[in-house]
Structure formats: C-alpha cells, structure tokens
LUMDOMI-413319 format. One record per residue (C-alpha): residue number from 1; residue in three letters; x, z, y. Coordinates in steps of 0.25 Angstrom, whole numbers, plus 2048, in hexadecimal, padded with zeros to 3 digits. Each point is the difference from the previous one (the first is absolute). Layout:
# LUMDOMI-413319
+-----+-----+-----+-----+-----+
|   i |  aa |  px |  pz |  py |
+-----+-----+-----+-----+-----+
| NUM | Ala |   X |   Z |   Y |
...
+-----+-----+-----+-----+-----+
//
This chain:
# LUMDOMI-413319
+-----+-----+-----+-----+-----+
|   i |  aa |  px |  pz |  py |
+-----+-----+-----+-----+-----+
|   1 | Unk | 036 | 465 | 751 |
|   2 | Unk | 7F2 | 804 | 7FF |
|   3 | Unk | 7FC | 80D | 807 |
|   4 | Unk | 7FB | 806 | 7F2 |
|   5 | Unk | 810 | 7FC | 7FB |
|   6 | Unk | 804 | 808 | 80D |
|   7 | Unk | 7F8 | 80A | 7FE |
|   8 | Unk | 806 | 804 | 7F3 |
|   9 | Unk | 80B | 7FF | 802 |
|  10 | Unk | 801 | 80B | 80C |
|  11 | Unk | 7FA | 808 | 7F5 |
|  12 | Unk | 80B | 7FD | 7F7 |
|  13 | Unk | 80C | 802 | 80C |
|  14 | Unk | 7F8 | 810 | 803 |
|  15 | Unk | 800 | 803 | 7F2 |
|  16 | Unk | 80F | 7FE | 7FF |
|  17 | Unk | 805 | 807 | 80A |
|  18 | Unk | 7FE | 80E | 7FA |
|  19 | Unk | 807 | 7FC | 7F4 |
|  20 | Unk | 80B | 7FB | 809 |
|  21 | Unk | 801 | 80E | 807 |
|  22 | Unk | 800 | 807 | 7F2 |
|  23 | Unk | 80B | 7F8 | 7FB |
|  24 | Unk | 808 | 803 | 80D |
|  25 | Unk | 7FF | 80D | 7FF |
|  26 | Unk | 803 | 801 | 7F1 |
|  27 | Unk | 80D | 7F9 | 802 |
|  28 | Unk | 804 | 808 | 80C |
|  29 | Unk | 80E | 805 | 7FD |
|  30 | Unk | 7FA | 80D | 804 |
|  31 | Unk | 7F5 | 803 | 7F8 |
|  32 | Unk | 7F8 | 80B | 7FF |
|  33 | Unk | 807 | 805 | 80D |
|  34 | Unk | 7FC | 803 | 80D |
|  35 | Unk | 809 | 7F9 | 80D |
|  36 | Unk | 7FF | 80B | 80C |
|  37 | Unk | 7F9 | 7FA | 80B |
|  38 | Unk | 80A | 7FF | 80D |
|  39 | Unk | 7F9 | 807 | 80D |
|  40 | Unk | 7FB | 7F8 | 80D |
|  41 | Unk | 80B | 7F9 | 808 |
|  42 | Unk | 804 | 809 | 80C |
|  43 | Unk | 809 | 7FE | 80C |
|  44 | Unk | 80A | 80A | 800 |
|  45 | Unk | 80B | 800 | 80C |
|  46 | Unk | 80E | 806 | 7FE |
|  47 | Unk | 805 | 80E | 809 |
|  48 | Unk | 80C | 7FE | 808 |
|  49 | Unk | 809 | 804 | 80A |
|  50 | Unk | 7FE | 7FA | 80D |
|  51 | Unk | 802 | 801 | 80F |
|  52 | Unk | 7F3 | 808 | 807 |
|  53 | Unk | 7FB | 801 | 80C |
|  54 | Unk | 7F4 | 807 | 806 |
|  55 | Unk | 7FC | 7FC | 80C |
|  56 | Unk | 7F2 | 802 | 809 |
|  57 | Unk | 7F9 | 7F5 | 808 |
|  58 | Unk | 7FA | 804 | 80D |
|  59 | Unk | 7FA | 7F7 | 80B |
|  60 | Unk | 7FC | 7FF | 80E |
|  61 | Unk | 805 | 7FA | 80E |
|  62 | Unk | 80A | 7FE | 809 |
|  63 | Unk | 7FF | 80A | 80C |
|  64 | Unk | 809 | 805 | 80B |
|  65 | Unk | 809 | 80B | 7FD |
|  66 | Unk | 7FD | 804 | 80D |
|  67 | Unk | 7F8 | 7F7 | 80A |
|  68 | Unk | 801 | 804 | 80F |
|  69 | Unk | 7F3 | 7FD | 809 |
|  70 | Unk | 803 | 7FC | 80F |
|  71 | Unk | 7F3 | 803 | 808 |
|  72 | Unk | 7FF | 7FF | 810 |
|  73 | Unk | 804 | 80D | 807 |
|  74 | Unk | 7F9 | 7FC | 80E |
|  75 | Unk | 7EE | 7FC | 800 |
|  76 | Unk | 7FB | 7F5 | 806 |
|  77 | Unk | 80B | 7F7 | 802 |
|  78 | Unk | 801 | 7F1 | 7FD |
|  79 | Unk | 808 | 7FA | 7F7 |
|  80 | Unk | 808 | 7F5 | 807 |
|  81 | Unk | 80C | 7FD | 7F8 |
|  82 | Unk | 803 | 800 | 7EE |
|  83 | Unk | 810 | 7FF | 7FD |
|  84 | Unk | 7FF | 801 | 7F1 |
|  85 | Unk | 7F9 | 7FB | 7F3 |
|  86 | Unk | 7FB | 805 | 7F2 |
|  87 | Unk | 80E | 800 | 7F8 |
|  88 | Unk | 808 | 802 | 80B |
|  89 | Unk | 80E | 809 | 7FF |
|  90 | Unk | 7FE | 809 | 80B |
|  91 | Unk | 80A | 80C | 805 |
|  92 | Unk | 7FD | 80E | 806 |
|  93 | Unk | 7FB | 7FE | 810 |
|  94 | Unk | 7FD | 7F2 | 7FF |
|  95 | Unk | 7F5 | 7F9 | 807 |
|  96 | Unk | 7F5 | 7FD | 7FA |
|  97 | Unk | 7F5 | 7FD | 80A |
|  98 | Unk | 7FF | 802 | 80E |
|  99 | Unk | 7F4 | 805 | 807 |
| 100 | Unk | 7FC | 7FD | 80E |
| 101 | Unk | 806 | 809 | 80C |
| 102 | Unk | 7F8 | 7FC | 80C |
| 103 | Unk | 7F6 | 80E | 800 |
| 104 | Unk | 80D | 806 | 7FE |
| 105 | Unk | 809 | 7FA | 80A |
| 106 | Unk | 7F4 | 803 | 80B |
| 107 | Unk | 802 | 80E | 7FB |
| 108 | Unk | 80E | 800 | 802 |
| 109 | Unk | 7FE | 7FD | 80E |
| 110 | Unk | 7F6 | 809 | 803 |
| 111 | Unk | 808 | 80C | 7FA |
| 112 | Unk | 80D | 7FB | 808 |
| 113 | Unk | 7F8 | 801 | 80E |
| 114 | Unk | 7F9 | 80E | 7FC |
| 115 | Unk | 810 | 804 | 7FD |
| 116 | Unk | 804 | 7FB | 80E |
| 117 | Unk | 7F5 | 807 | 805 |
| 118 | Unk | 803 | 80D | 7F8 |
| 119 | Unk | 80F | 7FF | 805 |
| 120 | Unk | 7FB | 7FE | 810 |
| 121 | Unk | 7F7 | 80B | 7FE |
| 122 | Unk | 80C | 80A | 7FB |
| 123 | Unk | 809 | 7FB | 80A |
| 124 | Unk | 7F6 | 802 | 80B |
| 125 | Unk | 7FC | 810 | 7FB |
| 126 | Unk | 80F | 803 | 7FF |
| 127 | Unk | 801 | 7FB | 80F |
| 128 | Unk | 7F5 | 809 | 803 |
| 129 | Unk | 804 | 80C | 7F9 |
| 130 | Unk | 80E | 7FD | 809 |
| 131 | Unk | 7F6 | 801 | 80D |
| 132 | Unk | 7F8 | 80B | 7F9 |
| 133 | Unk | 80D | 80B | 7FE |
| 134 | Unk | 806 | 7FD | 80D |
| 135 | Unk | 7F2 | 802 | 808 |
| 136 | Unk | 7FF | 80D | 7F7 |
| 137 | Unk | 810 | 804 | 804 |
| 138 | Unk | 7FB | 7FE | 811 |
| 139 | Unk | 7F2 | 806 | 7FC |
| 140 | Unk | 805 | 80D | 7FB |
| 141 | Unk | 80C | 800 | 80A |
| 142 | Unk | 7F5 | 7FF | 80B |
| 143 | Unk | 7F7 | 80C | 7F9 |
| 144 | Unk | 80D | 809 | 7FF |
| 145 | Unk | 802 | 7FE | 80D |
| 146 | Unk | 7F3 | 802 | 805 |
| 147 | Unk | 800 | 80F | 7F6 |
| 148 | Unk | 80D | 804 | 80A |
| 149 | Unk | 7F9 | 7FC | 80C |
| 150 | Unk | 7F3 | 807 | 7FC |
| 151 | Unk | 808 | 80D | 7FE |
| 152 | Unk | 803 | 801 | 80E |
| 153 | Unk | 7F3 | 7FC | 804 |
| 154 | Unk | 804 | 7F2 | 806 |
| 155 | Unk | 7F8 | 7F8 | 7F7 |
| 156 | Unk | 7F0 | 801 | 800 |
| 157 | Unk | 7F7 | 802 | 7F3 |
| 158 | Unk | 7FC | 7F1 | 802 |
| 159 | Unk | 80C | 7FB | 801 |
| 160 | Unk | 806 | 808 | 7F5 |
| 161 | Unk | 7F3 | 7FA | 7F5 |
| 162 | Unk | 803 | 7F3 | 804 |
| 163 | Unk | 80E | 800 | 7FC |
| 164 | Unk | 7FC | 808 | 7F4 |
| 165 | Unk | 7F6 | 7F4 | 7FB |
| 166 | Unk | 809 | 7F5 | 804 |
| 167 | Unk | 80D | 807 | 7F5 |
| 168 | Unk | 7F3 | 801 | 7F5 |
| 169 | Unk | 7FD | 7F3 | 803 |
| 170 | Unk | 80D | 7FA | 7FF |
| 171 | Unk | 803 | 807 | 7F4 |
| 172 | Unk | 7F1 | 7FB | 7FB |
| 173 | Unk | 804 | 7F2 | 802 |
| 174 | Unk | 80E | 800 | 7F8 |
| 175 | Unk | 7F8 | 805 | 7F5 |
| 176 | Unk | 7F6 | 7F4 | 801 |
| 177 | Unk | 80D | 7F7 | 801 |
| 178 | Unk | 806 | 805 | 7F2 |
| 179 | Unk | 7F2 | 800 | 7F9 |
| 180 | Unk | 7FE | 7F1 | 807 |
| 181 | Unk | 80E | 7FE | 7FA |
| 182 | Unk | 7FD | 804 | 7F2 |
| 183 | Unk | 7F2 | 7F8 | 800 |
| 184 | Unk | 80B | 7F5 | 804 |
| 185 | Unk | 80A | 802 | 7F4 |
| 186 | Unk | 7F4 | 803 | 7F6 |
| 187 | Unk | 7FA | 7F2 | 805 |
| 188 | Unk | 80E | 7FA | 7FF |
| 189 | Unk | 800 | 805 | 7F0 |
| 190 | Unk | 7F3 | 7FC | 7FF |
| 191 | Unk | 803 | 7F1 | 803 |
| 192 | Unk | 80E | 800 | 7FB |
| 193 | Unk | 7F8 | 805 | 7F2 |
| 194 | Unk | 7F6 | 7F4 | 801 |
| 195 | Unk | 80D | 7F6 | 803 |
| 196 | Unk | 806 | 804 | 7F3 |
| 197 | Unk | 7F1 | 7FE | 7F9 |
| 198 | Unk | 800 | 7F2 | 806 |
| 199 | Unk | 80D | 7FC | 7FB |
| 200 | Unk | 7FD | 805 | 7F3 |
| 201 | Unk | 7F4 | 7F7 | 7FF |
| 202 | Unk | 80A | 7F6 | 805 |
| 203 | Unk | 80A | 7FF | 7F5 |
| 204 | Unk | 7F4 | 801 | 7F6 |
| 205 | Unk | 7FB | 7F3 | 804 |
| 206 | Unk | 80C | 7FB | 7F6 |
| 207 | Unk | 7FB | 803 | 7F4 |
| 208 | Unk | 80E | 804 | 7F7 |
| 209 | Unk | 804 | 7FF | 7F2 |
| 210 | Unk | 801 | 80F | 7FF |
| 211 | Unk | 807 | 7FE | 7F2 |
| 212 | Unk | 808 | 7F5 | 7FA |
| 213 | Unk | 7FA | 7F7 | 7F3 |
| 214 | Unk | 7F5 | 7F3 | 7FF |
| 215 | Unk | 7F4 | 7FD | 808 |
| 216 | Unk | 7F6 | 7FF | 7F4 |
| 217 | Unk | 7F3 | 7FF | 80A |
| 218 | Unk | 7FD | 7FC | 80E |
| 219 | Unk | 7F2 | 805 | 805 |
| 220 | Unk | 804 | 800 | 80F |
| 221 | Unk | 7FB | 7F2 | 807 |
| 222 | Unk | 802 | 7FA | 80C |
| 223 | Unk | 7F6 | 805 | 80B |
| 224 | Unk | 7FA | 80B | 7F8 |
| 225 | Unk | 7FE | 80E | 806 |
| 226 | Unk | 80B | 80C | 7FB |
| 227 | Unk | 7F7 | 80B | 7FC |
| 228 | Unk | 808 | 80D | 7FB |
| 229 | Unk | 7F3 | 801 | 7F6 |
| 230 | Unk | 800 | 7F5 | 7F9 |
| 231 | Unk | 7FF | 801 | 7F0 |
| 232 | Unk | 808 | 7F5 | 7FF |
| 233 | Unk | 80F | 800 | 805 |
| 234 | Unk | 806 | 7F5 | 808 |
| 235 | Unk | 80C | 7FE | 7F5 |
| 236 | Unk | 805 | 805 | 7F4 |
| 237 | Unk | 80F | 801 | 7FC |
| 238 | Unk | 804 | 803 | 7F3 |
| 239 | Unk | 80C | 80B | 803 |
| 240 | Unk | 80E | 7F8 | 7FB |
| 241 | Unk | 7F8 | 7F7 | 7F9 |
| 242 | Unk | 7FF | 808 | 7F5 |
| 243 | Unk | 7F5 | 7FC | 7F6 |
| 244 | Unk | 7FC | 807 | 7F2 |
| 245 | Unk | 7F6 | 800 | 7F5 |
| 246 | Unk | 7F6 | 80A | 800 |
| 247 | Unk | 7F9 | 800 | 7F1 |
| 248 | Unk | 7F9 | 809 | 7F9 |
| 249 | Unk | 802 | 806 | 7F1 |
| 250 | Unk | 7F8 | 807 | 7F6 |
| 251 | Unk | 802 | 80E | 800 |
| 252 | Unk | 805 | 800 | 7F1 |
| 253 | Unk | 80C | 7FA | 804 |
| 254 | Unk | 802 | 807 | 80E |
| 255 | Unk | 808 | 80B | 7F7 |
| 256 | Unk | 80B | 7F5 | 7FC |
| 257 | Unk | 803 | 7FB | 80D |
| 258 | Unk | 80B | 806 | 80B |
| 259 | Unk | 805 | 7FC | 80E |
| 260 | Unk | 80A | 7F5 | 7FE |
| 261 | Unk | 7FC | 7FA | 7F1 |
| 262 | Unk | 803 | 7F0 | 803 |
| 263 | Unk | 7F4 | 7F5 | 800 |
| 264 | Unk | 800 | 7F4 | 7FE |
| 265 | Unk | 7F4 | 7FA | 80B |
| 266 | Unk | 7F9 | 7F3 | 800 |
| 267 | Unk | 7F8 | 7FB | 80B |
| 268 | Unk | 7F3 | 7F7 | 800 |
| 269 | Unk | 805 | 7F2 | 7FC |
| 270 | Unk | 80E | 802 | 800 |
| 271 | Unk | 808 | 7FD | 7F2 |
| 272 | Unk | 80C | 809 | 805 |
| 273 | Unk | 800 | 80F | 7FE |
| 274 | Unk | 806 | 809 | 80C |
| 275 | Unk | 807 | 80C | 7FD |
| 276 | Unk | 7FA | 80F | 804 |
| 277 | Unk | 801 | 80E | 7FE |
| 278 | Unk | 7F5 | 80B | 800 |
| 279 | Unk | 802 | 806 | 80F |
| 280 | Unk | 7F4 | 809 | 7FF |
| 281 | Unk | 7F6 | 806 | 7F6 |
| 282 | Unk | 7F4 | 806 | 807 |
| 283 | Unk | 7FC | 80E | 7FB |
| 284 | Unk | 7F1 | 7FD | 800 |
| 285 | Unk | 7F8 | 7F8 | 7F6 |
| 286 | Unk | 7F1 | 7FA | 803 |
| 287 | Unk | 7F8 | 809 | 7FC |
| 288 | Unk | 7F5 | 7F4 | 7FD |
| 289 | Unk | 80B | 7F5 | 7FA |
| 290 | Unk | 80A | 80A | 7FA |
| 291 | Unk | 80A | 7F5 | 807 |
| 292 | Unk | 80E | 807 | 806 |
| 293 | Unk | 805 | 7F8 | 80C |
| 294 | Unk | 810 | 7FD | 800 |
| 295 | Unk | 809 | 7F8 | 80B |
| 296 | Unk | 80B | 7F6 | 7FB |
| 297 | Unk | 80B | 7FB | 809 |
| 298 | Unk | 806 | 7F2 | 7FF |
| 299 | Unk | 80E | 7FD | 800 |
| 300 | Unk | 806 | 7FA | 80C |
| 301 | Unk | 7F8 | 7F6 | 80A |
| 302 | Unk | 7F5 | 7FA | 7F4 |
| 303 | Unk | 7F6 | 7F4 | 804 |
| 304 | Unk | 7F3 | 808 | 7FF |
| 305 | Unk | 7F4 | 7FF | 808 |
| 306 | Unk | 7F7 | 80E | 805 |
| 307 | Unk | 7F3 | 802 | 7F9 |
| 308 | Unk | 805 | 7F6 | 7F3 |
| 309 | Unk | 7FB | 806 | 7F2 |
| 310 | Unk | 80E | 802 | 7F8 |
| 311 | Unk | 801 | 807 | 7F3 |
| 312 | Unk | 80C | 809 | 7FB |
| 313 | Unk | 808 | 803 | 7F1 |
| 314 | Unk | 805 | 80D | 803 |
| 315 | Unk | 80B | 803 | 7F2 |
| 316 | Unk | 7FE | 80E | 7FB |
| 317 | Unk | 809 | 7FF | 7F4 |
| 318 | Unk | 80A | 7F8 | 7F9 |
| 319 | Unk | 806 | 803 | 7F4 |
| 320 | Unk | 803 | 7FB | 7F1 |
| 321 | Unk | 7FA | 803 | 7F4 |
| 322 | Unk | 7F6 | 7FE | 7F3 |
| 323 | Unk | 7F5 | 7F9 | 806 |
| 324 | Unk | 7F1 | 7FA | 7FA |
| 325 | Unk | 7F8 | 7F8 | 806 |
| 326 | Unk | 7F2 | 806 | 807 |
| 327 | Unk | 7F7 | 7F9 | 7F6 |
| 328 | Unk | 808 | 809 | 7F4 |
| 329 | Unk | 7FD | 80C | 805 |
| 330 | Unk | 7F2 | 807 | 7FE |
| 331 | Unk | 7FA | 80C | 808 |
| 332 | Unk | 7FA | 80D | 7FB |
| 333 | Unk | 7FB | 80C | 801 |
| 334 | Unk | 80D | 805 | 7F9 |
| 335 | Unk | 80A | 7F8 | 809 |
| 336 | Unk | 805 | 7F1 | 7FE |
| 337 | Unk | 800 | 7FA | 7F3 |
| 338 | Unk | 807 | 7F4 | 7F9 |
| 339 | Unk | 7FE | 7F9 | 7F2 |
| 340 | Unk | 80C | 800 | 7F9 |
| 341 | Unk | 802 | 7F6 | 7F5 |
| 342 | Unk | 80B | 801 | 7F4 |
| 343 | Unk | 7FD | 7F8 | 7F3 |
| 344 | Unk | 7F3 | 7FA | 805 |
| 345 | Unk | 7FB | 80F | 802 |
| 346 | Unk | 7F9 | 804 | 80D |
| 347 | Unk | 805 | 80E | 804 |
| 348 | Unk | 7F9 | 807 | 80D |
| 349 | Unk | 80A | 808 | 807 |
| 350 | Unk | 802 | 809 | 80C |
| 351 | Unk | 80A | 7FB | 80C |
| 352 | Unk | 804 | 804 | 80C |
| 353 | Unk | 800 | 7F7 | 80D |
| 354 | Unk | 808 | 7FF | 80D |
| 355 | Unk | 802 | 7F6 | 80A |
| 356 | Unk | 7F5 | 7F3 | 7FF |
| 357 | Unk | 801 | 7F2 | 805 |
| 358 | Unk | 802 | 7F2 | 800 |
| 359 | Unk | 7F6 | 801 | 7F4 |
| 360 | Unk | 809 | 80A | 7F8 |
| 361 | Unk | 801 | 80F | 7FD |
| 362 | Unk | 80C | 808 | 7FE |
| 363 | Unk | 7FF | 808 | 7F2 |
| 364 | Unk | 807 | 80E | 802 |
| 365 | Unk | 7FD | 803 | 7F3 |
| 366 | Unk | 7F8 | 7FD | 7F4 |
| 367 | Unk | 805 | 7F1 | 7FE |
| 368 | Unk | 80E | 7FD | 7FF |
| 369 | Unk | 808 | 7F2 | 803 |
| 370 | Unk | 7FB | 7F7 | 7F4 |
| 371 | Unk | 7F5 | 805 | 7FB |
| 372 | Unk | 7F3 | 7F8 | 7FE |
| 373 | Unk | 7F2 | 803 | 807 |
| 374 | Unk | 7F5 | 7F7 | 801 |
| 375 | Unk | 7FD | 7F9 | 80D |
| 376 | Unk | 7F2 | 804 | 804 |
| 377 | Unk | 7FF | 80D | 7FA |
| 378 | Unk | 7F3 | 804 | 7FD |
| 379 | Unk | 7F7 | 7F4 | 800 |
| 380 | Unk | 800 | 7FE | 7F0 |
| 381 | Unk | 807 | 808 | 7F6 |
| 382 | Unk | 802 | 80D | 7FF |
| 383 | Unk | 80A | 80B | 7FB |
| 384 | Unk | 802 | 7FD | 7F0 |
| 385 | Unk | 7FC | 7F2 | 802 |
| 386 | Unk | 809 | 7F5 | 7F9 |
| 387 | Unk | 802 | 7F4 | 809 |
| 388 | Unk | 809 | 7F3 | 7FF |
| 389 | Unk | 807 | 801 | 80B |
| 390 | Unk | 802 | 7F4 | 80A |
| 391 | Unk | 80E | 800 | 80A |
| 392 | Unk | 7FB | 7FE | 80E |
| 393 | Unk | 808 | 7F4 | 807 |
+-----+-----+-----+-----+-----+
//
C-alpha cells in the first residue's frame, strides 16, 4: 500500500470512531440516564473482640543486686598467695588471698619480749613493795620507840631526827614502789594492747569472703602492694549471686507500673526469654532524660553475664475486648476518632480507647464488635465520603 492509500485511510478509521461512540450510546439500554459513579477503593478492616495486652518495653544491663568489695584492711603488705578466680562460688570467711607476715611476725616477737619484760617489771616492784612495808613496819616501830625513850630523856635530839628520817624515808620508798608498780601494770597494758594490734594485722593478712555469692573480678595480683586507699578493690563478689536488670523507662509509663508486675527479659544475643518481676521503681526521674530507673529480678539461678545490655517486656494489662487496629484510629484535638463505613458511606466518629498493643487498640466505646471503619483513617477521604470498600486480608 502506498503511503497516500495509508494515509487516507487513517483519516477514514478517525472519522468513524465518533459515529461508533454515538451509536453506542444511543443503543445503551439506559438511555437518557445517568449511572452513579462508584467512590475510590479503600481498605476497610472489620472491629472484633480479641485478647489484649499492654505491655511497656524497657532496657539496660545486667548488674549486682548487691556487689560486695573486699579491699585490704592492713598497708604495705605483699601479696604472696591468690586462692580464687573470677566466677568462683565463694562462702562467708573464705580465703581469698594471703598477704605477707614477715614485718608482722617480727612485731609479734618484739611485743612478746616487751610483755615478758613488763611482767618481770611488775613482779620485781611487787617484791619491792614486800621489802618497802616491812622496812616501814621496823622503821616506825624504831621511831615509836625512840618518842618513849626521848620522854625520859634517855634518847638525844640526834638520835631521835634520825629515826624520825629513816620511818619518812621508809614510808617515801613504799610509795615509790606502788607508783614503780603501776608504771609496770600501765606498760604491761600497753604491750598487751599492741599484741592484740598485731594479731589483728595478722588474721588480716587472709583476705575473706566476708559475704557468700560469685567472684565477678579479681584486681589483686600476685606481688602487688595492699594499700587501704586504693580506688580499686582487690575482688568483688556479687552477694548470693544474685544478678538483675537495671533499665530505664519513660516517665509516661512510670504511673502504670508496680512492684512485682512480671517481665519477660531477653539478654544480648540470647533467643530465650528469662522470667522477672519489678523489685524496685526508683522515686526520682532524670531531670535531663525524663527516664525513671527500675530493678528486675530473675527467677532462680539464670545464665547472665554482669554488665550485658538486656531489654525487658513488662505486661500492664490483659483483657478481652473490641479492638482496631493503630492505623484505624486518628488523633485530634477532640479525642480519637475513627472512620466508620456502612453502605459505602464514610462516617467520622468519636470513640474511646483503653489498653494498646501488639498493634491494636481496645475500643471502650464508640465502635462496636462488627462494625466497619477504614484502615488508615484520615489519609484520603473524609466524613460524607462514599467509598467502595476493600476487606483487608
């Protein structure tokens, strides 16, 4: 065919086509009427009555419950001997670590000798006290005898001031034999005070467990120095092993929660949730953060590891009843709203809404089980709208 021949006859097909269109329309079965066009296609979900449950997901770390630091209680000290290892089951008073005793032992000796000396030192002042009273009994027998011979003028003057001095002085030198006596018992004290010091220091060079639960860290080494002022403690036991989740939560949902709600807890790459309770919900909320702080205790002895991150479903309510999903439900100024549908009509209306989750809202009122609404309420059609509505799956 020659392009003039195709040419007029794409004319001819244009021309037609009208014509065609005319004649459809006149032969319509309805015509001279009007068909009512059918609305967009929207997604519409069904309310029903289902199981609920709210829950609040908090997270943060494992910690102690309550960690126990075992510091030296002597300075300067080596350590000579370690008798237990990070993730040891320790007891109350067992030995950790042992410290050297040498100085101490040196100490020991020392004080024992200044005791002995001490104890001599009291016997020898009580001996002297003995000879101190009875020269005192002779002296003053001598003096009283002297006074009677004097009164019959058989003594002299002299002899009379000498016997005089010598009952003084045997008097003044019982006195000096109790005050060296009491010098002696106050010595005695003295060193029998430093021998209980000593020992003391002694039984501290065995560094104890003074609680039982897990040795979670070790910082003492083998010939380091004990110092009493160390930042740092030579172990820590966490106190009957006892290990919680300590997490944090937004202070919205603080109001909801009570001591002993259960939660579940999942730990850093574990796929096997431990079972919990709320111990504890701190009073005070970060000023900066708006976070509360809350403890959860594990059931029984749980595989979990200090310091792991770990996050917590705590369930606040459980109930059944008329739910919708989230996506149905639109927030105002006015309160929720939802987009009711009956005969492919949209109608906007108030409801009322209690516990929230796993996607779905419990309708209290406002909706009831088996009405219609749309699934995203909001996004395109508004109240008074007619819609062809499309069941979700």
């Amino acid at each position: 065919m020659t392009p003039p021949t195709i040419l007029r006859a794409a004319l001819l097909a244009a021309a037609l086509l009208p014509a065609a269109g005319v004649q459809a329309q006149t032969t319509s079965p309805a015509a001279g009427q009007t068909a009512p066009a059918a609305g967009p296609s929207v997604t519409v979900t069904m309310a029903k009555t289902t199981e609920i449950v709210q829950s609040v997901v908090v997270s943060g770390s494992m910690v102690a419950r309550d960690e126990v630091l075992v510091s030296p209680e002597v300075d300067g000290l080596q350590i000579v001997e370690l008798l237990a290892e990070e993730g040891d089951k320790v007891v109350a008073g067992q030995v950790l670590a042992r410290l050297s005793r040498t100085t101490l032992d040196v100490q020991k000796a020392q004080n024992d000798a200044q005791i002995a000396r001490a104890e001599a030192v009291i016997a020898q002042s009580n001996a002297q006290i003995t000879e101190s009273q009875a020269n005192l009994v002779a002296a003053n027998n001598n003096f009283d005898r002297t006074k009677q011979l004097r009164a019959s003028g058989n003594v002299s003057n002299e002899t009379f001031d000498q016997r005089d001095a010598a009952a003084r002085a045997a008097e003044a030198k019982l006195n000096s034999s109790r005050q060296a006596l009491a010098i002696a018992n106050a010595d005695l004290a003295l060193a029998r005070a430093q021998g209980r010091d000593i020992e003391v220091k002694l039984a501290r060079t065995q560094i104890k467990a003074p609680a039982a639960g897990t040795l979670s860290r070790r910082n003492a080494k083998l010939g380091a120095t004990a110092a009493m002022a160390s930042t740092e403690p030579l172990f820590r036991i966490i106190a009957d092993g006892a290990i919680e989740l300590e997490a944090e939560v937004a202070e919205v949902e603080l109001p909801g929660l009570r001591v002993g709600q259960r939660v579940s807890v999942l730990q850093a790459g574990s796929t096997v949730p431990l079972e919990g309770s709320i111990r504890l919900i701190s009073p005070e909320v970060d000023k900066a953060s708006r976070l509360g702080r809350l403890r959860v205790s594990l059931k029984g002895d749980q595989p979990v590891s200090v310091g792991a991150f770990a996050r917590g479903v705590i369930e606040t309510g459980r109930k059944s009843a008329v739910t919708l999903p989230l996506s149905a439900i639109t927030y105002a100024r006015s309160g929720p709203t939802v987009q009711s549908v009956k005969d492919g009509k949209v109608t906007t209306r108030q409801v009322q809404l209690g516990l929230a989750g796993d996607g779905r809202a419990e309708i209290v009122s406002g909706i009831s089980d088996g009405e219609t609404v749309v699934a995203r309420a909001g996004t395109f059609v508004r109240d008074g709208d007619m819609i062809t509505p499309i069941a979700t799956q």
